[in-house]
C-alpha positions in Angstrom: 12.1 13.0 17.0 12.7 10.9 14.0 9.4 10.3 11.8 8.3 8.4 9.1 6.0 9.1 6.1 3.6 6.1 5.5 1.4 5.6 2.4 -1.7 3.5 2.5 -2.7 0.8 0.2 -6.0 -0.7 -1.8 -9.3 -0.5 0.7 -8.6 3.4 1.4 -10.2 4.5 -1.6 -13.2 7.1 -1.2 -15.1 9.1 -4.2 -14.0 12.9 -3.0 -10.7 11.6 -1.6 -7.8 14.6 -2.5 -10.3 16.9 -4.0 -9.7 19.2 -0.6 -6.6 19.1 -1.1 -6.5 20.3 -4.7 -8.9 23.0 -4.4 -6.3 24.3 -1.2 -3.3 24.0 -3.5 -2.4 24.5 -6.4 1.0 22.3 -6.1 -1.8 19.3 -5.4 -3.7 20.0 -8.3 -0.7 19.6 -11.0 -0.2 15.9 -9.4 -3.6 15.1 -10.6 -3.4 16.7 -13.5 -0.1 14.8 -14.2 -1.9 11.4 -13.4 -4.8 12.6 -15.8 -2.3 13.0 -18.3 -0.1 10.0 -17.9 -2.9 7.8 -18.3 -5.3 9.6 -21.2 -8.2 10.2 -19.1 -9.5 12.1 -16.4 -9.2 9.4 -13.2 -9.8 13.0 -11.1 -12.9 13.2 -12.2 -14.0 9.5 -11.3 -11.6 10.2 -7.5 -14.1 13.1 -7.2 -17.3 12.4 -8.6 -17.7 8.9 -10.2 -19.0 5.8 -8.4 -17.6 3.7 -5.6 -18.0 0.0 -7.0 -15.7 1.8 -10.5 -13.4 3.5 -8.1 -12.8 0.4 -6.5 -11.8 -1.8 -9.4 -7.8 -2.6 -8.7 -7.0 -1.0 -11.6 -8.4 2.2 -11.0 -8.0 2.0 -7.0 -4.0 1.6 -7.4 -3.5 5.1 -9.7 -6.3 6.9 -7.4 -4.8 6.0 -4.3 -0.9 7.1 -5.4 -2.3 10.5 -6.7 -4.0 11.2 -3.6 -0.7 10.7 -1.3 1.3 12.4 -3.9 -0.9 15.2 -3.4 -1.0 15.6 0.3 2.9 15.9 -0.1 3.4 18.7 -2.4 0.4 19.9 -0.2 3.2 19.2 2.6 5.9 20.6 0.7 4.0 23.8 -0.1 4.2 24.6 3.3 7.7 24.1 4.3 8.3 20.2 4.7 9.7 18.2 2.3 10.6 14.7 2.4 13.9 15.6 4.1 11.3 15.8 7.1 11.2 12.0 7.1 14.1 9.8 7.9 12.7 6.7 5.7 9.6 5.8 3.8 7.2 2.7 3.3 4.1 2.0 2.2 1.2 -1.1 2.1 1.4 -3.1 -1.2 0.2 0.0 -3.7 1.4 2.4 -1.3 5.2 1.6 -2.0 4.9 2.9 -5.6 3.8 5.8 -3.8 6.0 5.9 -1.0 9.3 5.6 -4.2 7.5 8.6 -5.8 7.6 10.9 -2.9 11.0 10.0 -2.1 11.9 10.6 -5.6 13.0 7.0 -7.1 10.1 7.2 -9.6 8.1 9.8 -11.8 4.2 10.6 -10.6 4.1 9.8 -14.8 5.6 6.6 -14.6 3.7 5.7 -11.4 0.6 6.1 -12.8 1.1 4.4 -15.2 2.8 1.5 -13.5 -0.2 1.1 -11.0 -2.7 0.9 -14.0 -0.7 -1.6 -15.7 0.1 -3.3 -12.1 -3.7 -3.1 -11.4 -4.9 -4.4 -15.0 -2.2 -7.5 -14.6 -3.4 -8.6 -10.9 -7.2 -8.6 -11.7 -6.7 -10.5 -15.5 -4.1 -13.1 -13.5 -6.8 -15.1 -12.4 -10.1 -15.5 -13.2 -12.9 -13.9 -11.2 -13.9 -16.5 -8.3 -11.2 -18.8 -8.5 -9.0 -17.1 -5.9 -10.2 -15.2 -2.8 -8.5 -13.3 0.6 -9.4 -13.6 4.4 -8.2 -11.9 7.2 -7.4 -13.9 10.1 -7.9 -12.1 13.3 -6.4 -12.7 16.8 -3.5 -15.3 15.5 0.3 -14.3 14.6 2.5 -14.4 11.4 3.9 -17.8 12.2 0.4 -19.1 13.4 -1.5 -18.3 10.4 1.5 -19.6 8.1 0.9 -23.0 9.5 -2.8 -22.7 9.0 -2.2 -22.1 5.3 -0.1 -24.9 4.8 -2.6 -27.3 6.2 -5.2 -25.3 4.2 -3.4 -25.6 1.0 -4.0 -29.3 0.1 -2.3 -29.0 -3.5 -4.0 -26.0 -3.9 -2.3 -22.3 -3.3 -2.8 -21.0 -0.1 -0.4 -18.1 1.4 0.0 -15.7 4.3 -0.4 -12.6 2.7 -0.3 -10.1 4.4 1.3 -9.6 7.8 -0.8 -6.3 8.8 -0.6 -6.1 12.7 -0.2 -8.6 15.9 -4.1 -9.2 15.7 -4.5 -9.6 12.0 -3.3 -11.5 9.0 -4.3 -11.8 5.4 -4.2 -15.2 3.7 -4.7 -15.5 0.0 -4.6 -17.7 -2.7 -7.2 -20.8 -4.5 -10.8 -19.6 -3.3 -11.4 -23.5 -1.5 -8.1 -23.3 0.0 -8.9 -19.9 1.7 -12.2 -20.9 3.1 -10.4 -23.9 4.0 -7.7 -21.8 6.2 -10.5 -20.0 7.8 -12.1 -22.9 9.4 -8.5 -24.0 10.3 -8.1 -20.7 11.7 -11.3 -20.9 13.9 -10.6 -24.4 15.1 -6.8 -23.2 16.3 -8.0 -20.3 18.2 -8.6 -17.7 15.4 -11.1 -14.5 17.0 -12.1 -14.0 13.6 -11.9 -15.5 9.9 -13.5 -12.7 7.7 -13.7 -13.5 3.9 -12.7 -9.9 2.2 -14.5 -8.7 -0.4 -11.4 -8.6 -3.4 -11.7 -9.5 -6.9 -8.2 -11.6 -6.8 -5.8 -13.0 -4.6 -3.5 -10.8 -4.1 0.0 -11.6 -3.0 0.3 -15.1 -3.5 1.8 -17.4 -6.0 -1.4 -17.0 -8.0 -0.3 -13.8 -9.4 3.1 -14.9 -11.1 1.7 -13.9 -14.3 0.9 -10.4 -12.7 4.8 -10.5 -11.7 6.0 -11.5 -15.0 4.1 -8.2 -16.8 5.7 -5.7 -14.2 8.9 -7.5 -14.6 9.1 -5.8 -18.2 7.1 -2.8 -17.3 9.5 -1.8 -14.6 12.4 -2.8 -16.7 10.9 0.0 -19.1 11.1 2.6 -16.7 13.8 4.5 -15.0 14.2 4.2 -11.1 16.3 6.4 -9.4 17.9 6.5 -5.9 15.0 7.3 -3.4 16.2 10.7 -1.5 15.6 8.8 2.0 15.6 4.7 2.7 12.7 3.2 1.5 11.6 0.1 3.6 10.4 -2.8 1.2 7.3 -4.8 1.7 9.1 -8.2 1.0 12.3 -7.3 2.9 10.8 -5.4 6.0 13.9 -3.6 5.6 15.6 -0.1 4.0 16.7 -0.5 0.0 18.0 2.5 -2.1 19.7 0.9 -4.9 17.3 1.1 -8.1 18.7 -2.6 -9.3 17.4 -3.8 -5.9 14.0 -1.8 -5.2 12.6 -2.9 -9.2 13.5 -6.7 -8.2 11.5 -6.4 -5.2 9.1 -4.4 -6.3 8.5 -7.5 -8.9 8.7 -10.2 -5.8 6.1 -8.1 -4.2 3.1 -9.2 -6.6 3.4 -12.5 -5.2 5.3 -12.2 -1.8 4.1 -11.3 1.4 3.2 -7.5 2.6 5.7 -7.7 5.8 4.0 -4.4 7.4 4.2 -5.4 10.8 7.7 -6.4 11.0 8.4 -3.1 8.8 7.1 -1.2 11.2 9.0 -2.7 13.7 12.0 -2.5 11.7 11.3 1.6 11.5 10.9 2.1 15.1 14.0 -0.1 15.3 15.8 2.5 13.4 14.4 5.5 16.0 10.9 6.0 14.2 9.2 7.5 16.8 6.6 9.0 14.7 4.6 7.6 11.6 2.4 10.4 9.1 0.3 8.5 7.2 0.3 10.7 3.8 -3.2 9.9 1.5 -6.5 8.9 2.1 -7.9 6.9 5.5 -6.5 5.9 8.5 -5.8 2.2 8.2 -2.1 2.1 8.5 -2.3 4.5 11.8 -4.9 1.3 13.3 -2.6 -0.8 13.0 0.5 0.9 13.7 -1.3 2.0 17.0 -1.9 -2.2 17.2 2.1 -2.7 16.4 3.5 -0.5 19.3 1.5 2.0 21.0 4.6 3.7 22.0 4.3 4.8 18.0 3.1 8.4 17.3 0.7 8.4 14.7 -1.1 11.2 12.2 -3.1 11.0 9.1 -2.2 13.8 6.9 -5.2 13.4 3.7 -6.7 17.3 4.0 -6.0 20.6 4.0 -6.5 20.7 8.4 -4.3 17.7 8.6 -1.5 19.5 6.4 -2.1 22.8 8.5 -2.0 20.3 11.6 1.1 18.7 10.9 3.5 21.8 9.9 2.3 23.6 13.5 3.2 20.1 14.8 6.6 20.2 13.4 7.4 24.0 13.8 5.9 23.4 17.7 
């Protein structure tokens, strides 16, 4: 059985989220204590006891979310399996900073750091309630892509996420969007939900977002990732550093190809997807991709325990 380790993206984020699993380990504790450090300030403390709404802000959410994966594998890795237990890697949006950590191409340091500065550059790249998301249920890829170019009208408007057969994400000018989801309605759409973002995430309207982590990644070193990391705007394996910071950079504004990464993986003899941090989101809709697909959340100290009698079984 070949298996994949997943990391999960913004909209996972929970106050108490990892505290579980640094109380169980030891190992888990240093990676927020590493985070802590990297940034000046004690982010466990707001992860564990702050507020929801502060948690939530993007520039909070990214770090939060990456020290909470990072913990469940050395939790992982405390008990025998390391990422040589996954053939490739991949993670939504955020979660492929994470997914480079775990396989080694970055620092937890320089991650945290990255997803602050990644997080501070999307929210200030557009002002609060010019841009806006909606998800766009029941249509394809290629369906909703037409929808936002008949949305657009001058303005931006882009597919931006591409999360499962039953759901996509378009993004971009706020009229455009609610103009795509009454396109979306009228061409058959189940569902056009407005999401409740404070920017537009992944669409042309964050090039100034891409232009600050073009010189903070270029500040950074990037190593070759121990396993194939699948890339959000390639849906397919990189392991050259050159290559993952360019498209890491294209990823502010390109589209989050999950679905067809997913089917890329499974492609490659994925038979199995642990989906390492907080929530269950990916697992949805990798369960909506191909329910042939094995899925398992690994975010506690049960799931950890859970997963290593699974493997040793």
């Amino acid at each position: 059985m070949s298996r994949a380790f997943v990391f999960p993206g913004q909209g996972a984020q929970t106050i108490g989220m990892g505290q579980a699993l640094a109380q169980a380990y030891p190992q888990a504790k240093a990676v927020f204590d590493e985070v802590d450090e990297a940034l000046g300030e004690s982010l466990s403390a707001l992860i564990w006891e702050g507020e929801q709404d502060v948690l939530t802000l993007t520039q909070n959410a990214q770090p939060a979310l990456m020290a909470t994966s990072l913990a469940a594998m050395k939790a992982l890795e405390t008990e025998g399996v390391t990422i040589a237990a996954a053939s490739c890697v991949a993670g939504h949006s955020l979660g492929e900073y994470s997914a480079l950590a775990a396989a080694g191409a970055l620092s937890i340091g320089d991650t945290a750091r990255l997803l602050r500065t990644r997080g501070e550059a999307m929210q200030a790249a557009v002002p609060v309630g010019e841009g806006a998301m909606a998800a766009i249920l029941g249509l394809d890829f290629a369906a909703v892509q037409e929808v936002a170019e008949a949305a657009a009208q001058g303005d931006v408007c882009q597919a931006a996420n591409d999360n499962d057969p039953t759901q996509v994400v378009v993004s971009g000018a706020k009229a455009a969007v609610e103009r795509a989801a009454e396109i979306a309605k009228e061409k058959g759409a189940r569902r056009a939900v407005m999401l409740p973002v404070s920017a537009p995430f992944h669409c042309a309207l964050m090039q100034p977002a891409a232009d600050v982590m073009a010189e903070a990644l270029a500040g950074v070193e990037i190593k070759a990732p121990a396993v194939p990391v699948i890339a959000n705007v390639r849906a397919a394996a990189v392991s050259d550093p050159a290559e993952i910071q360019k498209l890491l950079v294209e990823q502010v504004t390109g589209s989050v190809r999950w679905r067809e990464s997913v089917v890329t993986m499974a492609a490659e003899g994925v038979t199995e997807f642990w989906e390492i941090g907080a929530g269950k989101a990916l697992s949805g809709m990798i369960r909506k991709i191909d329910r042939a697909n094995g899925v398992r959340a690994v975010g506690t100290p049960d799931d950890v325990k859970a997963a290593v009698e699974a493997l040793n079984a």
